[in-house]
PDB file as gemmi writes it, atoms N, CA and C in Angstrom:
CRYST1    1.000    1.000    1.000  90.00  90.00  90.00 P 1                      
ATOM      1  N   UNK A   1     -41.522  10.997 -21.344  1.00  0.00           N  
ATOM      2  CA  UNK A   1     -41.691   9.674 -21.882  1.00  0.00           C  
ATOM      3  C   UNK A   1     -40.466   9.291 -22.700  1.00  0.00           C  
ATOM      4  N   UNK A   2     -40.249   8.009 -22.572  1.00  0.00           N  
ATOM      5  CA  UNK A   2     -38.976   7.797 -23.476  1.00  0.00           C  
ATOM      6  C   UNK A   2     -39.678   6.630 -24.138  1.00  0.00           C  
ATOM      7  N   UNK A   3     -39.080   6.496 -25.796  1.00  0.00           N  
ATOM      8  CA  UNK A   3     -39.322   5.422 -26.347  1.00  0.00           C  
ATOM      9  C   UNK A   3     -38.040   4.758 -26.927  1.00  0.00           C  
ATOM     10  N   UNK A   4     -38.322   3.401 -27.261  1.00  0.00           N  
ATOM     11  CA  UNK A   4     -37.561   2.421 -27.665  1.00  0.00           C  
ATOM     12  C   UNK A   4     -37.448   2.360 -28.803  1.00  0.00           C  
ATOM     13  N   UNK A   5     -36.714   2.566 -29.531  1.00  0.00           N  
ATOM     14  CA  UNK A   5     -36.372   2.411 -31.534  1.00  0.00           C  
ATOM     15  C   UNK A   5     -35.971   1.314 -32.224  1.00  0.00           C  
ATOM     16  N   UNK A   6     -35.607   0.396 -30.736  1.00  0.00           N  
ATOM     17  CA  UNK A   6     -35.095  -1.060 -31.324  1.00  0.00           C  
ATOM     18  C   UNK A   6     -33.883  -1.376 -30.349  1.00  0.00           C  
ATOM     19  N   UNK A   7     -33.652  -2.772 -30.524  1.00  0.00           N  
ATOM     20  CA  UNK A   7     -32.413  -2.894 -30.312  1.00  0.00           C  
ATOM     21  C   UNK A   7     -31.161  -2.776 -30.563  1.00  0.00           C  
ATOM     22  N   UNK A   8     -31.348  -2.656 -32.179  1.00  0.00           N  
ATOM     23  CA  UNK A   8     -29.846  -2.557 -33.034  1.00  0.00           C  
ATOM     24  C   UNK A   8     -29.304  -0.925 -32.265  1.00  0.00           C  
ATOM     25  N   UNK A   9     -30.096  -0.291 -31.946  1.00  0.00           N  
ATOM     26  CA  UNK A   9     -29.358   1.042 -31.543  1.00  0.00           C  
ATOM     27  C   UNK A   9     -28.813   1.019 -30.486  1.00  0.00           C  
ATOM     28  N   UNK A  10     -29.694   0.364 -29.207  1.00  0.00           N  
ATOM     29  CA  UNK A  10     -29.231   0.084 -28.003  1.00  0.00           C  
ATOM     30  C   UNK A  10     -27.749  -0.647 -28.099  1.00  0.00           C  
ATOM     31  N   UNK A  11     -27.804  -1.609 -28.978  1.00  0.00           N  
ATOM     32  CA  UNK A  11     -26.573  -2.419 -28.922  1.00  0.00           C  
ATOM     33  C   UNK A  11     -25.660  -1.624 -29.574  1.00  0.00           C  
ATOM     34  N   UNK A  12     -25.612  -0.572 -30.597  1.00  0.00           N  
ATOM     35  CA  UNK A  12     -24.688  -0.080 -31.223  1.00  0.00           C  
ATOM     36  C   UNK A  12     -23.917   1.068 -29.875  1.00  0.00           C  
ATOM     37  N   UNK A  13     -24.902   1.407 -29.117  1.00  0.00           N  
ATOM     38  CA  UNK A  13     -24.555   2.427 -28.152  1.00  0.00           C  
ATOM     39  C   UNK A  13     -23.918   1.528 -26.817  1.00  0.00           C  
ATOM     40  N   UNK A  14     -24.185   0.319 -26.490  1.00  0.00           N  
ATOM     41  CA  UNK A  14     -23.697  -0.493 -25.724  1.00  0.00           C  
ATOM     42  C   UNK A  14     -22.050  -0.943 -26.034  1.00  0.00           C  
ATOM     43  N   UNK A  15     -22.116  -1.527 -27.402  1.00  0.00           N  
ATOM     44  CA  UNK A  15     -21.080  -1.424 -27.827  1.00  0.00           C  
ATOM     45  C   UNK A  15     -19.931  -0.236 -27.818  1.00  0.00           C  
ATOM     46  N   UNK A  16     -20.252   1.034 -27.983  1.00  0.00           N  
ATOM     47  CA  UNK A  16     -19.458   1.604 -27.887  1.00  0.00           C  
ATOM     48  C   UNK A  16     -19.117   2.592 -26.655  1.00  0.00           C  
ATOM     49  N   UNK A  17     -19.877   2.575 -25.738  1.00  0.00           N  
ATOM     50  CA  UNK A  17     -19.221   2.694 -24.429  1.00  0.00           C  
ATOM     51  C   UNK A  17     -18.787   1.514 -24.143  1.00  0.00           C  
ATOM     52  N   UNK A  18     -18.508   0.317 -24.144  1.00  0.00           N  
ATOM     53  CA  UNK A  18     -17.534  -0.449 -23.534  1.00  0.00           C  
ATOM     54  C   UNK A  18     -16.767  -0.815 -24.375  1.00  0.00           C  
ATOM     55  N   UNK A  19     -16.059   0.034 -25.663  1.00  0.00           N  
ATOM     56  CA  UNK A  19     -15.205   0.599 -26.188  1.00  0.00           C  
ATOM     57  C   UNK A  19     -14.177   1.630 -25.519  1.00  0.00           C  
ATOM     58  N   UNK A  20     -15.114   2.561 -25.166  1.00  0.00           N  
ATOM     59  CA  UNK A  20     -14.706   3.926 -24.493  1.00  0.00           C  
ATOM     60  C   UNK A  20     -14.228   3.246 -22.529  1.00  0.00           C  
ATOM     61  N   UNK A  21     -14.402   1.880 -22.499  1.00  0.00           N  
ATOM     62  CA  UNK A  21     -14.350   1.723 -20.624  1.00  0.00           C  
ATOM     63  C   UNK A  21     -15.604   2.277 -20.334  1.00  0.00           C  
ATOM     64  N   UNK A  22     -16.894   2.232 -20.552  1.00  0.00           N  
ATOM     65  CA  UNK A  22     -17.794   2.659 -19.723  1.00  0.00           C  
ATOM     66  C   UNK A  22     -18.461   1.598 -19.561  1.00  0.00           C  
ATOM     67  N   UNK A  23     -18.855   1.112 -18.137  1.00  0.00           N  
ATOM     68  CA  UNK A  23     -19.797   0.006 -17.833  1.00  0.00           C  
ATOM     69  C   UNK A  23     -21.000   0.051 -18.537  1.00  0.00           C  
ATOM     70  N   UNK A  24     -21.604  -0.995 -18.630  1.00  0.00           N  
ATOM     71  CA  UNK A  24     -23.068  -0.902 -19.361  1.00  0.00           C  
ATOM     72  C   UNK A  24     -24.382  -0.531 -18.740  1.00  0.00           C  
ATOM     73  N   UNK A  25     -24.083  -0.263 -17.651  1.00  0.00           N  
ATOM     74  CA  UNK A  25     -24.721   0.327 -16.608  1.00  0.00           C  
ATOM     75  C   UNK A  25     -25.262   1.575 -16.775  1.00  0.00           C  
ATOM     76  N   UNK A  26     -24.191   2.166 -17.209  1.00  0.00           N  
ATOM     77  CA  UNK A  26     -23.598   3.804 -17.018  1.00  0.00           C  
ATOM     78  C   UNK A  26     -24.283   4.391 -18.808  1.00  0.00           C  
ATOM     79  N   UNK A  27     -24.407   3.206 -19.690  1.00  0.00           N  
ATOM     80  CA  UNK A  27     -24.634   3.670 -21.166  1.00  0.00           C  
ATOM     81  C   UNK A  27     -25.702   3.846 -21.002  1.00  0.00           C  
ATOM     82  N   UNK A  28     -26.071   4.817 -21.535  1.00  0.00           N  
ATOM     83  CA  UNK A  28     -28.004   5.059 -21.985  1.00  0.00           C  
ATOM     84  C   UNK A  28     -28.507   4.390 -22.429  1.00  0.00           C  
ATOM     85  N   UNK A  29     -30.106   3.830 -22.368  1.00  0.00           N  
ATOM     86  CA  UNK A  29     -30.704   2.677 -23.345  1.00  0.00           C  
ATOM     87  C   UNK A  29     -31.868   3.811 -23.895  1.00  0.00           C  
ATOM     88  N   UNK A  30     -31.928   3.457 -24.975  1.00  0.00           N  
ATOM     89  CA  UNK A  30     -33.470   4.090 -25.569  1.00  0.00           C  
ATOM     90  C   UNK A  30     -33.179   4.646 -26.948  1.00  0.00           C  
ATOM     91  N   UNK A  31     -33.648   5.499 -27.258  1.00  0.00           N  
ATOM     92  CA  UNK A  31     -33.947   5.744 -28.797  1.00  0.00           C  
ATOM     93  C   UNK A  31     -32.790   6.579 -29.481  1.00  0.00           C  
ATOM     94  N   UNK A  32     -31.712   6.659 -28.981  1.00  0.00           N  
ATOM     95  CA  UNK A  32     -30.337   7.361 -29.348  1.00  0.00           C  
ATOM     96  C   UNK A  32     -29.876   7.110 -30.350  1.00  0.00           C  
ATOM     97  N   UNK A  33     -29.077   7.521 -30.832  1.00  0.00           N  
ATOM     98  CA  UNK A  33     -27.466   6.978 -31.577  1.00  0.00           C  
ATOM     99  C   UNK A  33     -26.687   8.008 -30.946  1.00  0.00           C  
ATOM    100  N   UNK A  34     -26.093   7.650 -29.762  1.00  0.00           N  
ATOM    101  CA  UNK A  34     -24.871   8.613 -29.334  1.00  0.00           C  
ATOM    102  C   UNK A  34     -23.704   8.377 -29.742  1.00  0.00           C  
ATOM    103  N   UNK A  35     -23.248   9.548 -29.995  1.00  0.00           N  
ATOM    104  CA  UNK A  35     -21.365   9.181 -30.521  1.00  0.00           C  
ATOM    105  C   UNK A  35     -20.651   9.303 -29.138  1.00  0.00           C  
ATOM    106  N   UNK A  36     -19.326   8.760 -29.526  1.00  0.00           N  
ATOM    107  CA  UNK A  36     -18.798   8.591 -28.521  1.00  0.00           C  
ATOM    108  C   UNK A  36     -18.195   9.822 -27.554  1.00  0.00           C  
ATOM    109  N   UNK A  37     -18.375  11.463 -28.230  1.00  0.00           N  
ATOM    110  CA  UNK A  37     -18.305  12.487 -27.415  1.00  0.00           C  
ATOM    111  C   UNK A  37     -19.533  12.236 -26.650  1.00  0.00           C  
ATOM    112  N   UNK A  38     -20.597  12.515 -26.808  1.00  0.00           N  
ATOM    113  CA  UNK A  38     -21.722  12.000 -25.999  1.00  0.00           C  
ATOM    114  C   UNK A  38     -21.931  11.522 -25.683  1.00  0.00           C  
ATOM    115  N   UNK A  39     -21.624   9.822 -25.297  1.00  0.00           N  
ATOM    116  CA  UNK A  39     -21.427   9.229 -23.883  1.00  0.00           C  
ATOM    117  C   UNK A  39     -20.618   9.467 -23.271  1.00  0.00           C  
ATOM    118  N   UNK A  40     -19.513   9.800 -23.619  1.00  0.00           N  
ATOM    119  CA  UNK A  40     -18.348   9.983 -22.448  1.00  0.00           C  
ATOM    120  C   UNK A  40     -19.016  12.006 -21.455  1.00  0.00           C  
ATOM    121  N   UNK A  41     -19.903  12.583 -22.556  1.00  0.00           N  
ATOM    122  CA  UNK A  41     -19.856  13.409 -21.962  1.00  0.00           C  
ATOM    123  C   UNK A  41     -21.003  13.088 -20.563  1.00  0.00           C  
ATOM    124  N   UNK A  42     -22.220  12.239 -20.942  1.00  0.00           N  
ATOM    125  CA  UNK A  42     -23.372  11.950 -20.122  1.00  0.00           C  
ATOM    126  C   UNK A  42     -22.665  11.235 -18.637  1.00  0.00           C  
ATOM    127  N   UNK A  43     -21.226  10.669 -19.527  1.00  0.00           N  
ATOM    128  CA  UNK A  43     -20.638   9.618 -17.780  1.00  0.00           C  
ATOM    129  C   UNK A  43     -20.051  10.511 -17.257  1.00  0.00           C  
ATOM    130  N   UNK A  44     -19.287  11.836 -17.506  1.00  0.00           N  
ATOM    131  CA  UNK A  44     -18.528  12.519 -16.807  1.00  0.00           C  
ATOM    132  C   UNK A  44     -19.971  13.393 -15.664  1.00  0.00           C  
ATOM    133  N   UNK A  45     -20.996  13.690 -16.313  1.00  0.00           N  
ATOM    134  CA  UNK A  45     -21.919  14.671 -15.737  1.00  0.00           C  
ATOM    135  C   UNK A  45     -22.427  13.709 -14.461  1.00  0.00           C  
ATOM    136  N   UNK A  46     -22.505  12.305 -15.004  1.00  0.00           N  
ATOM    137  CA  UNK A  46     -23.337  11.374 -13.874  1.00  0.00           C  
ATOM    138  C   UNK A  46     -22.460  11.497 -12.634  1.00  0.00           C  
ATOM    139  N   UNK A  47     -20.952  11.286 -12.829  1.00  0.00           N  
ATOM    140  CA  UNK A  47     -19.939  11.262 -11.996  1.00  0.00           C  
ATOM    141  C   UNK A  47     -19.879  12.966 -11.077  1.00  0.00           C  
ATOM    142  N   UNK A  48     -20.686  14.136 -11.587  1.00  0.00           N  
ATOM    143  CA  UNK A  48     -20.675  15.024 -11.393  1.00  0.00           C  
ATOM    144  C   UNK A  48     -21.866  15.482 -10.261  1.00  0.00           C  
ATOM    145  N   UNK A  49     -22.954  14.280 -10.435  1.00  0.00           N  
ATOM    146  CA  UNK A  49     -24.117  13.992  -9.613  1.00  0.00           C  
ATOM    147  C   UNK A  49     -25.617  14.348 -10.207  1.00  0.00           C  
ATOM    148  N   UNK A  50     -25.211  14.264 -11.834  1.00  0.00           N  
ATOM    149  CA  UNK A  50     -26.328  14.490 -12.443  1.00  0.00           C  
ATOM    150  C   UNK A  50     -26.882  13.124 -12.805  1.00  0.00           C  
ATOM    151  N   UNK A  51     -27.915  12.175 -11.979  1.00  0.00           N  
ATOM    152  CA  UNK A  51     -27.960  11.278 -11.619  1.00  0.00           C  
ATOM    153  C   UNK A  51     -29.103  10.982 -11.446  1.00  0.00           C  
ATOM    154  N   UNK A  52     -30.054  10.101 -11.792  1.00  0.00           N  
ATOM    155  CA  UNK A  52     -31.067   9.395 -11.159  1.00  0.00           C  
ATOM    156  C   UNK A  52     -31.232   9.296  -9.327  1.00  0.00           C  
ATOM    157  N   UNK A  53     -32.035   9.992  -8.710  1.00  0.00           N  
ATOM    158  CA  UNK A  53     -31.827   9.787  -7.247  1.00  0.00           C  
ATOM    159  C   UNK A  53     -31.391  10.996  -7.036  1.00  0.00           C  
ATOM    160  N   UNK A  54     -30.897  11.866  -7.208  1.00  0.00           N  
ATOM    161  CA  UNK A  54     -29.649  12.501  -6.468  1.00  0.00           C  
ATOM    162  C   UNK A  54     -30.619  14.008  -6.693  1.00  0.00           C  
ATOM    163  N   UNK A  55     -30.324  15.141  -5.669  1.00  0.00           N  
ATOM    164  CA  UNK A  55     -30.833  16.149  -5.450  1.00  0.00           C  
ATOM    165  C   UNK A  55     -30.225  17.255  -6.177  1.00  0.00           C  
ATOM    166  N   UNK A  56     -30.282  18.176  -6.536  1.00  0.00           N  
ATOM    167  CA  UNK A  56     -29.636  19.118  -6.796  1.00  0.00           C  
ATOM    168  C   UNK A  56     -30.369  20.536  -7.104  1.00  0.00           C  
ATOM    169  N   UNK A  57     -29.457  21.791  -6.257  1.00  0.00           N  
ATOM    170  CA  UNK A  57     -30.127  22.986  -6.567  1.00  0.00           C  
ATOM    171  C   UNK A  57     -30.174  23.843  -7.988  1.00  0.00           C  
ATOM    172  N   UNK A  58     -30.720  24.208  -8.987  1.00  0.00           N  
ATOM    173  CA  UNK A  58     -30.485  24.992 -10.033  1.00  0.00           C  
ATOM    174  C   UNK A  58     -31.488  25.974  -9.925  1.00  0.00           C  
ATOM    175  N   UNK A  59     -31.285  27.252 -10.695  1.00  0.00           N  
ATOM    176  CA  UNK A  59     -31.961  28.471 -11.133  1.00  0.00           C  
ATOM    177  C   UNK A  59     -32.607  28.534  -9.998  1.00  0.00           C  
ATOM    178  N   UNK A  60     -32.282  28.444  -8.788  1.00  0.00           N  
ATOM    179  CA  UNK A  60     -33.085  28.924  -7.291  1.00  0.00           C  
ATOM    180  C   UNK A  60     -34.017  27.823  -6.864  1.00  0.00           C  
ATOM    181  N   UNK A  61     -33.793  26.721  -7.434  1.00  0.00           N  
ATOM    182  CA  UNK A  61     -34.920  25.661  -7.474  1.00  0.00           C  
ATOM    183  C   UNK A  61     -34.343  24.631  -6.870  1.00  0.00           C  
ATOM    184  N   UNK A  62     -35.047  24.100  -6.066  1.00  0.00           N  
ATOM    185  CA  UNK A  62     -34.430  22.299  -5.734  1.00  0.00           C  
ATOM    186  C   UNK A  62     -35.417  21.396  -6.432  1.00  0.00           C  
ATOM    187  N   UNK A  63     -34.428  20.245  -7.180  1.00  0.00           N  
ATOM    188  CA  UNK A  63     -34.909  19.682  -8.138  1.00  0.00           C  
ATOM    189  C   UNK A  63     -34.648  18.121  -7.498  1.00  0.00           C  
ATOM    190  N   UNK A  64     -35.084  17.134  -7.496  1.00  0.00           N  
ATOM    191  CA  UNK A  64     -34.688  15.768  -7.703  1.00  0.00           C  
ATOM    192  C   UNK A  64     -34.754  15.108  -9.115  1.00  0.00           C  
ATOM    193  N   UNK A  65     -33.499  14.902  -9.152  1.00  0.00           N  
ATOM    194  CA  UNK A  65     -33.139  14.063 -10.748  1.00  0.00           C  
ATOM    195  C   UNK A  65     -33.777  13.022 -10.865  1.00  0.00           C  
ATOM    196  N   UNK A  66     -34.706  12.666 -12.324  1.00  0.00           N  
ATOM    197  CA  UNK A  66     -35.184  11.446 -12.776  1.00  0.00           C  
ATOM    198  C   UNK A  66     -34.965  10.748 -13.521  1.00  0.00           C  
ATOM    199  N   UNK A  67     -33.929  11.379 -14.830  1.00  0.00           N  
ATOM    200  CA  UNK A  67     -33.194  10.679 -15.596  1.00  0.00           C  
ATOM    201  C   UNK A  67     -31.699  10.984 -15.354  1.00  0.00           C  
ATOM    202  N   UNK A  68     -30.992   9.974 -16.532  1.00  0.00           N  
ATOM    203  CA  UNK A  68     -29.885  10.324 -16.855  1.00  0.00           C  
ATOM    204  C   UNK A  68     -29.787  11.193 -17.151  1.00  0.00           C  
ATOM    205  N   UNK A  69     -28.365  11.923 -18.309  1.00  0.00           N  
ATOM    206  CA  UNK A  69     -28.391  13.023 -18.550  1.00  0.00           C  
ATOM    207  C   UNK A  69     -28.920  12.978 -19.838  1.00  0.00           C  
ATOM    208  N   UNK A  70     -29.893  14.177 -20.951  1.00  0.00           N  
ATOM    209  CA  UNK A  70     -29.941  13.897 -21.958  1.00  0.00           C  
ATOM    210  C   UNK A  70     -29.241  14.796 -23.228  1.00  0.00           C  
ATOM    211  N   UNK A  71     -28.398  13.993 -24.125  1.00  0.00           N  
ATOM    212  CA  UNK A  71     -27.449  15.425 -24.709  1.00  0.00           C  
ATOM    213  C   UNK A  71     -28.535  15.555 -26.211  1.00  0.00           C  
ATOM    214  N   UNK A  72     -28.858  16.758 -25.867  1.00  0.00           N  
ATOM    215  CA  UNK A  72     -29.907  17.426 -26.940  1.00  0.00           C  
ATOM    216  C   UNK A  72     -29.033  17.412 -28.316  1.00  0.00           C  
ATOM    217  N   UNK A  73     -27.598  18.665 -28.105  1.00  0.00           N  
ATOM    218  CA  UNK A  73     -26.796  19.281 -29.125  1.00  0.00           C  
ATOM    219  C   UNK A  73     -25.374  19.207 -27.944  1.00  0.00           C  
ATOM    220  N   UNK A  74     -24.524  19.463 -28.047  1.00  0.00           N  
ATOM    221  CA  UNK A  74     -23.118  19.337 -28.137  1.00  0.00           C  
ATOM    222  C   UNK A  74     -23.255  20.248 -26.649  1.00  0.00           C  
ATOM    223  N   UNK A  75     -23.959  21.658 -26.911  1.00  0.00           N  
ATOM    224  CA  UNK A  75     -23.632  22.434 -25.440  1.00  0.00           C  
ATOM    225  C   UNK A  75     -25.561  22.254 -25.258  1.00  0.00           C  
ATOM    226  N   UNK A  76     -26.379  21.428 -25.246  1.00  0.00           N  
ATOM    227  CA  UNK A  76     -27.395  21.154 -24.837  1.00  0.00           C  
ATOM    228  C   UNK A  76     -27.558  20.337 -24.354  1.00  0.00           C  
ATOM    229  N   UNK A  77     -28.200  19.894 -22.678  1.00  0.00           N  
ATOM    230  CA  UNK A  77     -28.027  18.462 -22.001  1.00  0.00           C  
ATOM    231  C   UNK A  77     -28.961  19.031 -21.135  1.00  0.00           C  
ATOM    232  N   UNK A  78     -30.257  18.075 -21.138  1.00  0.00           N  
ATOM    233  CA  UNK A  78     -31.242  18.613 -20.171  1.00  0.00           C  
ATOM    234  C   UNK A  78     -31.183  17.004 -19.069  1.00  0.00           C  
ATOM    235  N   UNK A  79     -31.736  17.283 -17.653  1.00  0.00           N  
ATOM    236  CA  UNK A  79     -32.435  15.833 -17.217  1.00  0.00           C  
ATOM    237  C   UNK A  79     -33.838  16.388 -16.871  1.00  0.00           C  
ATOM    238  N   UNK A  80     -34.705  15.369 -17.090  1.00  0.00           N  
ATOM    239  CA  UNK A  80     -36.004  15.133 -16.321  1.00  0.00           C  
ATOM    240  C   UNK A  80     -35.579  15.200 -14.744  1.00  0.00           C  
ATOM    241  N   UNK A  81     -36.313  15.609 -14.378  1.00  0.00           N  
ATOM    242  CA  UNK A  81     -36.525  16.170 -12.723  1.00  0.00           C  
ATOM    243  C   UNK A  81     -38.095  16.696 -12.546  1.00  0.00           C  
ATOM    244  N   UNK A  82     -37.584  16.555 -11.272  1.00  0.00           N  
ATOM    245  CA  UNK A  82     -39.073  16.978 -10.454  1.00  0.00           C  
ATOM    246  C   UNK A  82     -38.457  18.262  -9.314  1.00  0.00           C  
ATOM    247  N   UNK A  83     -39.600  19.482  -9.254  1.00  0.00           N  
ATOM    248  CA  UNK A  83     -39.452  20.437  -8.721  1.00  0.00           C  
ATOM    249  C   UNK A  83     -40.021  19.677  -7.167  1.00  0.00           C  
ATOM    250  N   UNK A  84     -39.080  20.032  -6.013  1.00  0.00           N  
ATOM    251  CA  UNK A  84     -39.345  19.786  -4.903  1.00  0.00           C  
ATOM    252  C   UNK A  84     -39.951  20.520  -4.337  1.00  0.00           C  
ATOM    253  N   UNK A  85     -40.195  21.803  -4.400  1.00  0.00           N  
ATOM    254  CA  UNK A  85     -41.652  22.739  -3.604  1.00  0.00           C  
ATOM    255  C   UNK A  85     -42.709  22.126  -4.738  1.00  0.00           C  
ATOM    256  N   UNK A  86     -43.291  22.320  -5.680  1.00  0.00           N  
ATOM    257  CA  UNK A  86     -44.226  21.901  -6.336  1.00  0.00           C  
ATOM    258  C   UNK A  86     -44.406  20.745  -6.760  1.00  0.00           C  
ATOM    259  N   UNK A  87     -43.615  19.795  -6.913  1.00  0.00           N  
ATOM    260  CA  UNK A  87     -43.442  18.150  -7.284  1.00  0.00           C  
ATOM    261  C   UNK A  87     -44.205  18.635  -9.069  1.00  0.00           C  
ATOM    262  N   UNK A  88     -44.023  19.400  -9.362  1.00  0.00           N  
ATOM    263  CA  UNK A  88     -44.311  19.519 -11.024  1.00  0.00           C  
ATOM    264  C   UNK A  88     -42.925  18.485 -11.503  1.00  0.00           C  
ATOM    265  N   UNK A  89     -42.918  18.217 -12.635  1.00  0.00           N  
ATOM    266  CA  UNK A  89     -42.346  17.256 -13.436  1.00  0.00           C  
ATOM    267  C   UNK A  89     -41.622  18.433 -14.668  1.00  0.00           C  
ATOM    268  N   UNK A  90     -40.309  18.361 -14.342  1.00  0.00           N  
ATOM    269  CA  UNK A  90     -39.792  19.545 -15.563  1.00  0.00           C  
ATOM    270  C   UNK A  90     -38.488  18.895 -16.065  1.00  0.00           C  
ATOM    271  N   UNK A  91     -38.556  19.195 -17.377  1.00  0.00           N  
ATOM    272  CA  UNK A  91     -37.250  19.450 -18.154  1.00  0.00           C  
ATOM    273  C   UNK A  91     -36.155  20.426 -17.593  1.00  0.00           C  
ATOM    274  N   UNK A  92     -34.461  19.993 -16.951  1.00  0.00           N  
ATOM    275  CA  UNK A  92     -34.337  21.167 -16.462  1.00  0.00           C  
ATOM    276  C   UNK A  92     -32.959  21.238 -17.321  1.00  0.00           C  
ATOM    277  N   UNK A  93     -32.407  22.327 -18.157  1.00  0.00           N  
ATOM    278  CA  UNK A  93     -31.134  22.352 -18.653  1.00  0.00           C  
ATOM    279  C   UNK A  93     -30.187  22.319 -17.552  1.00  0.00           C  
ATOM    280  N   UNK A  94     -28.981  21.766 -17.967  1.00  0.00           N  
ATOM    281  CA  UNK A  94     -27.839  21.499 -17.066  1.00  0.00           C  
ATOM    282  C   UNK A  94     -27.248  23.189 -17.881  1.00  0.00           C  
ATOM    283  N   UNK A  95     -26.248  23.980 -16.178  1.00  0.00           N  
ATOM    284  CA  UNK A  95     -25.957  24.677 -17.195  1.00  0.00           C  
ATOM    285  C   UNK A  95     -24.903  24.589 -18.122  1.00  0.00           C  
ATOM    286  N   UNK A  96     -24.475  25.695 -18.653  1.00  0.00           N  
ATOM    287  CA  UNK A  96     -23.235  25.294 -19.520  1.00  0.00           C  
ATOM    288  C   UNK A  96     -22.158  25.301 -19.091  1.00  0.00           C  
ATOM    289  N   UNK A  97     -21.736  26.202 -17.873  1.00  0.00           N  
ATOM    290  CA  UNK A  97     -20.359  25.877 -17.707  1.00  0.00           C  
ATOM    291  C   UNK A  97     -20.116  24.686 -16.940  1.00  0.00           C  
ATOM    292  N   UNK A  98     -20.827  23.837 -16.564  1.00  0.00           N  
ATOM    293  CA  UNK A  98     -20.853  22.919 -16.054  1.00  0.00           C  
ATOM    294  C   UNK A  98     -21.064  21.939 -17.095  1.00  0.00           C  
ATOM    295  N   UNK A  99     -21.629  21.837 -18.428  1.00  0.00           N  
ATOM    296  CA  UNK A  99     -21.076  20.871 -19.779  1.00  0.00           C  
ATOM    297  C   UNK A  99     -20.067  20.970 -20.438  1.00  0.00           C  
ATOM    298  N   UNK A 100     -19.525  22.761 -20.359  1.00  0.00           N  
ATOM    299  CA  UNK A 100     -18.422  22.797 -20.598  1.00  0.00           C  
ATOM    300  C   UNK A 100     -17.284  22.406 -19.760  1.00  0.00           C  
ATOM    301  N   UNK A 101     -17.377  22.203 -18.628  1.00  0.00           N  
ATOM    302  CA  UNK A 101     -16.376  21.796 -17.830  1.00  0.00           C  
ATOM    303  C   UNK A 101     -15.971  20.123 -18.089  1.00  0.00           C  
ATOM    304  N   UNK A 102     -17.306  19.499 -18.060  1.00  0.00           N  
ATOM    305  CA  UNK A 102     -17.387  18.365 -18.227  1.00  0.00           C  
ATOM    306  C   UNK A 102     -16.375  17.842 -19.900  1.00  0.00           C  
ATOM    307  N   UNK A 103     -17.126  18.521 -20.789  1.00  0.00           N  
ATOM    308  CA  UNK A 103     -16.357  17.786 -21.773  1.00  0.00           C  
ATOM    309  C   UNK A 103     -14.520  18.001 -22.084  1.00  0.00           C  
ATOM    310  N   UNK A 104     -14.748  19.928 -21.073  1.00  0.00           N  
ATOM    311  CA  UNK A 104     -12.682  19.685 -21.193  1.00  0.00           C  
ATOM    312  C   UNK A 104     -12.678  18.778 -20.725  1.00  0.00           C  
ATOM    313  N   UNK A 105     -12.786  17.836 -19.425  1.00  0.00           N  
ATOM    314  CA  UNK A 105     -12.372  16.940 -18.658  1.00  0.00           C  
ATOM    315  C   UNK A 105     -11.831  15.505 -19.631  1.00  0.00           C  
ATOM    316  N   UNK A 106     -13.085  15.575 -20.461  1.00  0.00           N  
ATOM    317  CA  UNK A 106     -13.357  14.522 -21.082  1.00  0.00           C  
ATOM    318  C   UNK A 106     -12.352  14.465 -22.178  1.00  0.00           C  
ATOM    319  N   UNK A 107     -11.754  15.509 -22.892  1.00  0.00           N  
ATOM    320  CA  UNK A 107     -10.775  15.913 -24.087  1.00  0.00           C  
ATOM    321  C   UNK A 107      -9.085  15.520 -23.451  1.00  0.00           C  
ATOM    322  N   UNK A 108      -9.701  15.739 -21.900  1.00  0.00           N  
ATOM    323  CA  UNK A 108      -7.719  15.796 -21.604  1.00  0.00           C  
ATOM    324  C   UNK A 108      -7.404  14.396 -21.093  1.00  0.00           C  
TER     325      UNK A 108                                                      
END                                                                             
């Protein structure tokens, strides 16, 4: 479930990805205050195919992505997904060398 905290946040986070060049598309809406390491890190992962729609295998599992990405802590970023043999509904961590990859990207 995601909830809404208002608008002033949405707009503060809108605002500053299209600071950073990120479409408003691409910015998260909902109950955040992301800094600007954390959107740029959520657009590099989307660009990576961690994505609404998009399939992907982890921990032996095929998952279909349901959210964006969500950055918990700095090396914490889970998405909502759904397990494709069981269609259960799970939290799945992204792993780390793959957030870590993402944010060198994002530094250079």
């Amino acid at each position: 479930m995601y909830y809404d905290y208002g608008k002033d946040i949405v707009n503060r986070v809108v605002t500053r990805g299209a600071r950073l060049g990120i479409p408003d598309s691409e910015v998260p809406s909902g109950g955040t205050d992301m800094t600007d390491k954390q959107i740029s890190l959520c657009a590099r992962l989307r660009t990576l195919g961690y994505t609404k729609g998009n399939q992907m295998k982890l921990y032996g599992e095929t998952f279909e992505v349901l959210s964006e990405p969500i950055v918990m802590a700095d090396n914490l970023v889970i998405v909502d997904a759904t397990e494709k043999k069981s269609g259960q509904l799970r939290r799945v961590r992204i792993p780390l060398p793959i957030v870590n990859m993402a944010t060198e990207r994002n530094a250079a």
